[in-house]
PAMARRO-650805 format. One record per residue (C-alpha): residue in one letter; residue number from 1; x, y, z. Coordinates in steps of 0.5 Angstrom, whole numbers. Example, Ala and Ser with C-alpha at 12.3 -4.5 7.8 and 13.67 -1.06 7.14 Angstrom:
2
<site><aa>a</aa><i>1</i><east>25</east><north>-9</north><up>16</up></site>
<site><aa>s</aa><i>2</i><east>27</east><north>-2</north><up>14</up></site>
This chain:
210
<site><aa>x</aa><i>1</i><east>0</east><north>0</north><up>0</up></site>
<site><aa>x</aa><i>2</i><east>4</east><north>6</north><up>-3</up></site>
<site><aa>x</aa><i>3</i><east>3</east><north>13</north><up>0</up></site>
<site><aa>x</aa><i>4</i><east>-3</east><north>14</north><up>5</up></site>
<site><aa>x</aa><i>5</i><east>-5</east><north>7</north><up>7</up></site>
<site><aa>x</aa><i>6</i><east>-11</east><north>9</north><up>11</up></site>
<site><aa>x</aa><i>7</i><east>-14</east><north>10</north><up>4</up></site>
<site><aa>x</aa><i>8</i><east>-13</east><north>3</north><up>0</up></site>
<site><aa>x</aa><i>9</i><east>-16</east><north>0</north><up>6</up></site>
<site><aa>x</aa><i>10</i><east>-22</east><north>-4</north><up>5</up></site>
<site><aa>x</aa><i>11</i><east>-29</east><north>-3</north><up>11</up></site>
<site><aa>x</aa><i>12</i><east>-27</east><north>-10</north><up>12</up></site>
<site><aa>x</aa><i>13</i><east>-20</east><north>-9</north><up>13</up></site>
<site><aa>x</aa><i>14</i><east>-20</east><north>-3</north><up>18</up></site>
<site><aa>x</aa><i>15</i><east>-24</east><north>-8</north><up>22</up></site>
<site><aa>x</aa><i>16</i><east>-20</east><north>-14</north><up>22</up></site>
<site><aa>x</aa><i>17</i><east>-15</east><north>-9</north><up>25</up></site>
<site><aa>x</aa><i>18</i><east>-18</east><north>-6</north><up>30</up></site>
<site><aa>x</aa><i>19</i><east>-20</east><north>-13</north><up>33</up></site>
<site><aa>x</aa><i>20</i><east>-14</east><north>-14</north><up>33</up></site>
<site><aa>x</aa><i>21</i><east>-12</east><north>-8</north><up>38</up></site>
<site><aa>x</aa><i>22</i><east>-15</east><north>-13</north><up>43</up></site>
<site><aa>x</aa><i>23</i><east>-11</east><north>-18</north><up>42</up></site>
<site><aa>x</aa><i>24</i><east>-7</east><north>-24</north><up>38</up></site>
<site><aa>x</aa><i>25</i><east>-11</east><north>-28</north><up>33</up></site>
<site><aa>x</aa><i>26</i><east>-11</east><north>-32</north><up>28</up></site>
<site><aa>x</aa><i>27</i><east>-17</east><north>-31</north><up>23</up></site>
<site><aa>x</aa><i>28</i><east>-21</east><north>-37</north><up>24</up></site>
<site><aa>x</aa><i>29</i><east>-22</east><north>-34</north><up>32</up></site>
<site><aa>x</aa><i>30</i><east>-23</east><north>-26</north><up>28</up></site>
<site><aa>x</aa><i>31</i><east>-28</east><north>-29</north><up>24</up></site>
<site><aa>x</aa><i>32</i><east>-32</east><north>-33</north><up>29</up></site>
<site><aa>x</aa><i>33</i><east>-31</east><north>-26</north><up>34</up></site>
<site><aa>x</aa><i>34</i><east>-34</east><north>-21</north><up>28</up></site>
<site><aa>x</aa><i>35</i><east>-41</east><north>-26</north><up>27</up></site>
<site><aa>x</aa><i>36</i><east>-41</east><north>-27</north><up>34</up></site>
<site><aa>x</aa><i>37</i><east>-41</east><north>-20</north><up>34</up></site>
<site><aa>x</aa><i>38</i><east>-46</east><north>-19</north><up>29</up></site>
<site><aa>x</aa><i>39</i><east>-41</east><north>-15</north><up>25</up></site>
<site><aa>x</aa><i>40</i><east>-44</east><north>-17</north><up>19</up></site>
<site><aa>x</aa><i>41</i><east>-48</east><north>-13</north><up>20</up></site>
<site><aa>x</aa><i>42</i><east>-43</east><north>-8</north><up>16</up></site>
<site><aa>x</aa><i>43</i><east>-38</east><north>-12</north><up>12</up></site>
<site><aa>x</aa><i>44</i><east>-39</east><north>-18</north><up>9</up></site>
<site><aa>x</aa><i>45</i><east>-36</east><north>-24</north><up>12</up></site>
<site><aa>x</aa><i>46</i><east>-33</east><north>-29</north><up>7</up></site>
<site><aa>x</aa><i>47</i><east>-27</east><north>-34</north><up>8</up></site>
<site><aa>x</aa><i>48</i><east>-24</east><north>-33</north><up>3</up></site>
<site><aa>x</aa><i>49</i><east>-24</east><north>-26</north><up>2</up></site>
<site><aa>x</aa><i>50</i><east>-23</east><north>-26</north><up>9</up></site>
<site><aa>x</aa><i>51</i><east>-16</east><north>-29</north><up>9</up></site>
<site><aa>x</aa><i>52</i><east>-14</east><north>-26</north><up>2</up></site>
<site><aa>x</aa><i>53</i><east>-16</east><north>-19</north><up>7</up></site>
<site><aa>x</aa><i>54</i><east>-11</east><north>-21</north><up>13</up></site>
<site><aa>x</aa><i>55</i><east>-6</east><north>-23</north><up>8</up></site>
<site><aa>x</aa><i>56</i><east>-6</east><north>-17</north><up>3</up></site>
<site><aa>x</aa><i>57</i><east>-5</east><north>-13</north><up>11</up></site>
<site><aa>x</aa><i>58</i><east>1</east><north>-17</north><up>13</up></site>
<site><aa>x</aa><i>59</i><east>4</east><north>-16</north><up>6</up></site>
<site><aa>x</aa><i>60</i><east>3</east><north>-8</north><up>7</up></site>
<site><aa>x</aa><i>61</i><east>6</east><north>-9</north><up>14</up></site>
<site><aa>x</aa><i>62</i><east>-1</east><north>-7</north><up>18</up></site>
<site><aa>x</aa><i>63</i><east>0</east><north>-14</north><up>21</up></site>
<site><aa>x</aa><i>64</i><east>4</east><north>-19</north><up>23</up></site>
<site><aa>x</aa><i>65</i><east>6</east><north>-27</north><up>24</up></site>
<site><aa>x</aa><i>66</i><east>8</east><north>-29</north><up>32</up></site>
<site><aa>x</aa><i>67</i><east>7</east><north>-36</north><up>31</up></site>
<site><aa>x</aa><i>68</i><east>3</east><north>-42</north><up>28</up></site>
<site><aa>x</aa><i>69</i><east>0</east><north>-47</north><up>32</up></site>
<site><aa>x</aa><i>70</i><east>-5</east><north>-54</north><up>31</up></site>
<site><aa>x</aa><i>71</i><east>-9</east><north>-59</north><up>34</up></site>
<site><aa>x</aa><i>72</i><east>-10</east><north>-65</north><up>33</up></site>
<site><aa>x</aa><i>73</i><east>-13</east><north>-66</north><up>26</up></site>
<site><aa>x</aa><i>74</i><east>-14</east><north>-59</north><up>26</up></site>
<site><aa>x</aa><i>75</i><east>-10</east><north>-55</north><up>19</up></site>
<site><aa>x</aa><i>76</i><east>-5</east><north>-50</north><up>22</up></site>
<site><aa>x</aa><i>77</i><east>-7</east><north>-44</north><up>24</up></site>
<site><aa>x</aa><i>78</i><east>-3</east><north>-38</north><up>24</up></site>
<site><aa>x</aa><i>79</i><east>-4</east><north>-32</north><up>30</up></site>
<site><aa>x</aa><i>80</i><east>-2</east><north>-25</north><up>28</up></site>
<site><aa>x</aa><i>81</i><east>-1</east><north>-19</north><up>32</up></site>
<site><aa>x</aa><i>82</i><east>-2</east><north>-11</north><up>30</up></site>
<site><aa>x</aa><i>83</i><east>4</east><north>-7</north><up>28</up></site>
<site><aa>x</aa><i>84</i><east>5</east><north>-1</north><up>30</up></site>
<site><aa>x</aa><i>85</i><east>3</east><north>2</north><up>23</up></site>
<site><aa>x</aa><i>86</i><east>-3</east><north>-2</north><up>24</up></site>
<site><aa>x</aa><i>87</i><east>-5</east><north>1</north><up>29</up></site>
<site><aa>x</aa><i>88</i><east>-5</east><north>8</north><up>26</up></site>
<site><aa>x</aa><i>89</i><east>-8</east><north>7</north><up>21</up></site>
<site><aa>x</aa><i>90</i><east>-14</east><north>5</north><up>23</up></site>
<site><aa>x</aa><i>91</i><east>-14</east><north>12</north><up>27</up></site>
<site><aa>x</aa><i>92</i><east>-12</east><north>15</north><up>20</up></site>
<site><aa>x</aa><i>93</i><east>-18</east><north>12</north><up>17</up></site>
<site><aa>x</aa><i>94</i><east>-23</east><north>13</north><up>22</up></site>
<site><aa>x</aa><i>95</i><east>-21</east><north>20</north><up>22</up></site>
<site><aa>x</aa><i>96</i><east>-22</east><north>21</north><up>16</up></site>
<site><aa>x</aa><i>97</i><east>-29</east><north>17</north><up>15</up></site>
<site><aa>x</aa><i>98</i><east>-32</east><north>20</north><up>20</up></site>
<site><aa>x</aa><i>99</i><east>-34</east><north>26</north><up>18</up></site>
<site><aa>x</aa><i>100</i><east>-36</east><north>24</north><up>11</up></site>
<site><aa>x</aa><i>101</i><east>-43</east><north>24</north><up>8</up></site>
<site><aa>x</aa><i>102</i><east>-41</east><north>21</north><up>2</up></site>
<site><aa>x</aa><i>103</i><east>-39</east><north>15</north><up>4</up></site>
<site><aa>x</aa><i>104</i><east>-45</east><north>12</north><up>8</up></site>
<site><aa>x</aa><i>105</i><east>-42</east><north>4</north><up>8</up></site>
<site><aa>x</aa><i>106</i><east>-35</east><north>7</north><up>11</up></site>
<site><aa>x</aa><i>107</i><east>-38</east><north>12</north><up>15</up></site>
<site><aa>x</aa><i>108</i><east>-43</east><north>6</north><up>19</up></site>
<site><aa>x</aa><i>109</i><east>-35</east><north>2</north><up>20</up></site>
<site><aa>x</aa><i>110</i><east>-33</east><north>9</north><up>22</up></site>
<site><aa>x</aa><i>111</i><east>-38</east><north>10</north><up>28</up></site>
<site><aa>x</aa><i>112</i><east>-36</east><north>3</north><up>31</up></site>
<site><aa>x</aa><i>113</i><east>-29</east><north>4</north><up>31</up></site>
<site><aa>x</aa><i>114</i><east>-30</east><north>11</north><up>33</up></site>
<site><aa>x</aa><i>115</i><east>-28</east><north>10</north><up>40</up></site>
<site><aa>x</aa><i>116</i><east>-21</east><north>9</north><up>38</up></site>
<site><aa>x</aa><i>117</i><east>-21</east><north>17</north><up>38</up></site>
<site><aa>x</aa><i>118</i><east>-21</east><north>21</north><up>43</up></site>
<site><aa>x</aa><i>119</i><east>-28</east><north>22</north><up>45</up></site>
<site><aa>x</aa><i>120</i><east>-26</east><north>30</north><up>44</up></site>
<site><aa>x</aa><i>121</i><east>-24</east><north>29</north><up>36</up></site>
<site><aa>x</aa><i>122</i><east>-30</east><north>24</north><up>35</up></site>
<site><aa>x</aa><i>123</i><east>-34</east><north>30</north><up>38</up></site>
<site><aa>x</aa><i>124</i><east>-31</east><north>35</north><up>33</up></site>
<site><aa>x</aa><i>125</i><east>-31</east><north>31</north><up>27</up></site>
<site><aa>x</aa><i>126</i><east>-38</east><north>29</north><up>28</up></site>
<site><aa>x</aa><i>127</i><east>-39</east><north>36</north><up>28</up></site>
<site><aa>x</aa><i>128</i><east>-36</east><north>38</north><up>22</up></site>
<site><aa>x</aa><i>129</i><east>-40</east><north>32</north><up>19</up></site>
<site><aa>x</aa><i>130</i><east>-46</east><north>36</north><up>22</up></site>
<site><aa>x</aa><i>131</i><east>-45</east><north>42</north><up>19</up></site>
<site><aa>x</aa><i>132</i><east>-45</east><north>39</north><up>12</up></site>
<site><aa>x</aa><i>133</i><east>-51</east><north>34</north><up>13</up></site>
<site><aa>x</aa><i>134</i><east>-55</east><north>42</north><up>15</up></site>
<site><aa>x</aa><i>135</i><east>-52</east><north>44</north><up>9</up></site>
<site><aa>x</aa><i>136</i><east>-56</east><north>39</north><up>5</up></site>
<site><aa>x</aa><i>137</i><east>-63</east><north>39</north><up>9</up></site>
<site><aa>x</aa><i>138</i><east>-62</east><north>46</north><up>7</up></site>
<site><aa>x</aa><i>139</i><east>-62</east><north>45</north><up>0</up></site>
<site><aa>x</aa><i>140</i><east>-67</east><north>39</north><up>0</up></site>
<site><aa>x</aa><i>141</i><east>-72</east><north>44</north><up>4</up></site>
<site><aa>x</aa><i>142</i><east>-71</east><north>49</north><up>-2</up></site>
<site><aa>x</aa><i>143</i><east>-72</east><north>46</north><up>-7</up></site>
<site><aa>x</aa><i>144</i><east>-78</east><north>42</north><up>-4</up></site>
<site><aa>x</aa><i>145</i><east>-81</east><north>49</north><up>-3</up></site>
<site><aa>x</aa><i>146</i><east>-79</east><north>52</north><up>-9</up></site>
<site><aa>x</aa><i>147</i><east>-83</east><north>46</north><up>-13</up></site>
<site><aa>x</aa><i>148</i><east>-89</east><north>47</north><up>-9</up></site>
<site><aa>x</aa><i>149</i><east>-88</east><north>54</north><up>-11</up></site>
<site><aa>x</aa><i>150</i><east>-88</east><north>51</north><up>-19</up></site>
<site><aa>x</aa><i>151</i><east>-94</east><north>47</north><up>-17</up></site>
<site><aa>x</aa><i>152</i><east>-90</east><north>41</north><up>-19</up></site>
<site><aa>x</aa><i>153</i><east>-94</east><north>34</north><up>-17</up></site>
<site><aa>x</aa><i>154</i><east>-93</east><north>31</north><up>-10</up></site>
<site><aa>x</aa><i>155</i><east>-92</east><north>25</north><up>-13</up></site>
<site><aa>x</aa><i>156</i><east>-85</east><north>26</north><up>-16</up></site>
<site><aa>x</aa><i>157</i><east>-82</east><north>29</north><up>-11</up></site>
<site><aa>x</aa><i>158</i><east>-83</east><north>24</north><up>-6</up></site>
<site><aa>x</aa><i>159</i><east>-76</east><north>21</north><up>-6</up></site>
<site><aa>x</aa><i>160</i><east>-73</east><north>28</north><up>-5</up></site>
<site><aa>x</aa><i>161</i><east>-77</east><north>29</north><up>1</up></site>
<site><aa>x</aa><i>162</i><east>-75</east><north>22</north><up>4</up></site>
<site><aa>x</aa><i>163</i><east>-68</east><north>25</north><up>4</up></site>
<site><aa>x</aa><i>164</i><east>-70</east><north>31</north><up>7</up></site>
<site><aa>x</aa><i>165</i><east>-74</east><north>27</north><up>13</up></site>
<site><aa>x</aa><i>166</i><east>-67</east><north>22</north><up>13</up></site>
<site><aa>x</aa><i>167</i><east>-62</east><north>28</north><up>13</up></site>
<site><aa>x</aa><i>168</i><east>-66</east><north>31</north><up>19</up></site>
<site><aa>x</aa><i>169</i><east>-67</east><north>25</north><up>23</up></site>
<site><aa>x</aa><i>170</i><east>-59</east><north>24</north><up>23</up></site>
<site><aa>x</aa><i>171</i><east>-58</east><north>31</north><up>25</up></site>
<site><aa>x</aa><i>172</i><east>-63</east><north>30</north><up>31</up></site>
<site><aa>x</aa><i>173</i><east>-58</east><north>24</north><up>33</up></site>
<site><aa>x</aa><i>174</i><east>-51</east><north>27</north><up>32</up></site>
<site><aa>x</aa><i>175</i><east>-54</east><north>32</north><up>36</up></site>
<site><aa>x</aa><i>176</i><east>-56</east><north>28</north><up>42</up></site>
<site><aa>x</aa><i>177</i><east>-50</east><north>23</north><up>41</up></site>
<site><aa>x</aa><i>178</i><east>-45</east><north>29</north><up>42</up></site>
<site><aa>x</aa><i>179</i><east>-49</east><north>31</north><up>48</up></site>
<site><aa>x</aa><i>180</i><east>-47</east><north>25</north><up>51</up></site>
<site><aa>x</aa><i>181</i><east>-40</east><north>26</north><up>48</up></site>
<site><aa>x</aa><i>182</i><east>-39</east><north>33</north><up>52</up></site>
<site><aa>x</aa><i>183</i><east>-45</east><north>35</north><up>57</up></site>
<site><aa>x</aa><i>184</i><east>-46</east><north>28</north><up>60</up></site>
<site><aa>x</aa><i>185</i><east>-40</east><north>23</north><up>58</up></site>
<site><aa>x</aa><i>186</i><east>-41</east><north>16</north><up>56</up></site>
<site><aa>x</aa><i>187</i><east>-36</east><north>11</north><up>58</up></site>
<site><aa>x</aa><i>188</i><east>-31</east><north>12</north><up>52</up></site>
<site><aa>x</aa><i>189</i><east>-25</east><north>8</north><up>50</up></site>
<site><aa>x</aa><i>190</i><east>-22</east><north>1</north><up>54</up></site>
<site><aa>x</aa><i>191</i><east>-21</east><north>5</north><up>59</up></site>
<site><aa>x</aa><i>192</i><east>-27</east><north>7</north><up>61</up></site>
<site><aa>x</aa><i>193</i><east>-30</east><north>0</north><up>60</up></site>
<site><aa>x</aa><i>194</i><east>-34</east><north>-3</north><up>67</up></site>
<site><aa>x</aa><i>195</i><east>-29</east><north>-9</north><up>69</up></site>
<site><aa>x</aa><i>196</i><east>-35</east><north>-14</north><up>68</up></site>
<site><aa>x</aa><i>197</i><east>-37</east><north>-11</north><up>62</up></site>
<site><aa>x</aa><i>198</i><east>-30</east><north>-13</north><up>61</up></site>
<site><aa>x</aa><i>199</i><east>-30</east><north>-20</north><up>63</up></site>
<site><aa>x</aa><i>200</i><east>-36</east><north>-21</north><up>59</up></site>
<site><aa>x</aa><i>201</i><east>-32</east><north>-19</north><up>53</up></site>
<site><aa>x</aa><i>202</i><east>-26</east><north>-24</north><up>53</up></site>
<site><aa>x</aa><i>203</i><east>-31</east><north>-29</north><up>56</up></site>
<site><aa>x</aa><i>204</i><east>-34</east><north>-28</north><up>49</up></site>
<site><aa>x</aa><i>205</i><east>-27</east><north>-28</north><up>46</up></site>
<site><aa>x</aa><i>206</i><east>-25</east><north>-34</north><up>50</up></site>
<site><aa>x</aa><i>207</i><east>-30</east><north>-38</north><up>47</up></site>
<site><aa>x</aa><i>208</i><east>-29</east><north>-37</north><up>40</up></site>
<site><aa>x</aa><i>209</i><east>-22</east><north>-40</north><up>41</up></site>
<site><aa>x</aa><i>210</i><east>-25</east><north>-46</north><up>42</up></site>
């Protein structure tokens, strides 16, 4: 991945990468981790995508080999560890997605590793991406206004007005989810993670190396 890596990742890509700021895995437990966790939602979860994915970011750097293991029949299965420019990267990446409003399958993978931002930052961000959105609403209420003006049926305008309740919509919830951000803080960041909701987690982590 020549020059900024961050841009040639893929959704899938970032993911894998912020799973593994958890910890080392081999991409047989990175998958069963990701459905278990309904990641799907977000990407799709192929095999066979999913290990050329792993192999393209250790061929860039982004991830590394710590060791091989097998158990009985089982095939070997390879462990990797996060570099330090893996690290990064994904921070990179959610950084610039976050405030984007063109994007809107990289902006939902964005919103879920966005806790590895300072809270601060993803308060920003979504702020400019606020910004942007309201700009769009504007422009969508004019023009439903100016066509009614023009007397242009209802029926054509319909898809245009679907947007407008959409964009309002997402503009209401940027906003209560920065007040939650700022005003009255939500735990943010592992740091910030009860120690039973913790335990939880790697509960869930544990069962899937089985």
């Amino acid at each position: 991945m020549s020059g900024d890596p961050s841009t040639r990742l893929t959704p899938l890509g970032v993911m894998v990468l912020a799973l593994l700021r958890e910890g080392d895995m081999h991409p047989y437990e990175m998958m069963r981790l990701m459905r278990a966790r309904r990641d799907d939602r977000l990407v799709t979860i192929q095999n066979g995508t999913f290990y050329h994915t792993v192999s393209r970011l250790e061929r860039a750097g982004l991830l590394a080999e710590v060791g091989v293991d097998r158990e009985g029949n089982r095939p070997e299965r390879t462990t990797y560890t996060l570099t330090d420019s893996g690290r990064d990267v994904v921070v990179d990446w959610v950084r610039r997605e976050l405030p984007r409003t063109d994007r809107p399958s990289e902006f939902r993978v964005a919103l879920a590793e966005a806790h590895n931002l300072p809270r601060e930052e993803v308060a920003e961000l979504l702020a400019v991406r606020r910004a942007a959105l309201a700009a769009q609403l504007e422009m969508h209420t004019r023009g439903l206004a100016e066509a009614d003006r023009r007397g242009v049926p209802q029926q054509y305008l319909v898809e245009v007005d679907r947007e407008a309740s959409l964009l309002d919509a997402e503009i209401a919830w940027l906003d209560r989810l920065r007040a939650r951000l700022t005003d009255d803080p939500m735990p943010w960041g592992i740091a910030d993670i009860p120690e039973e909701s913790l335990h939880r987690l790697f509960a869930l982590r544990e069962a899937q190396r089985s």
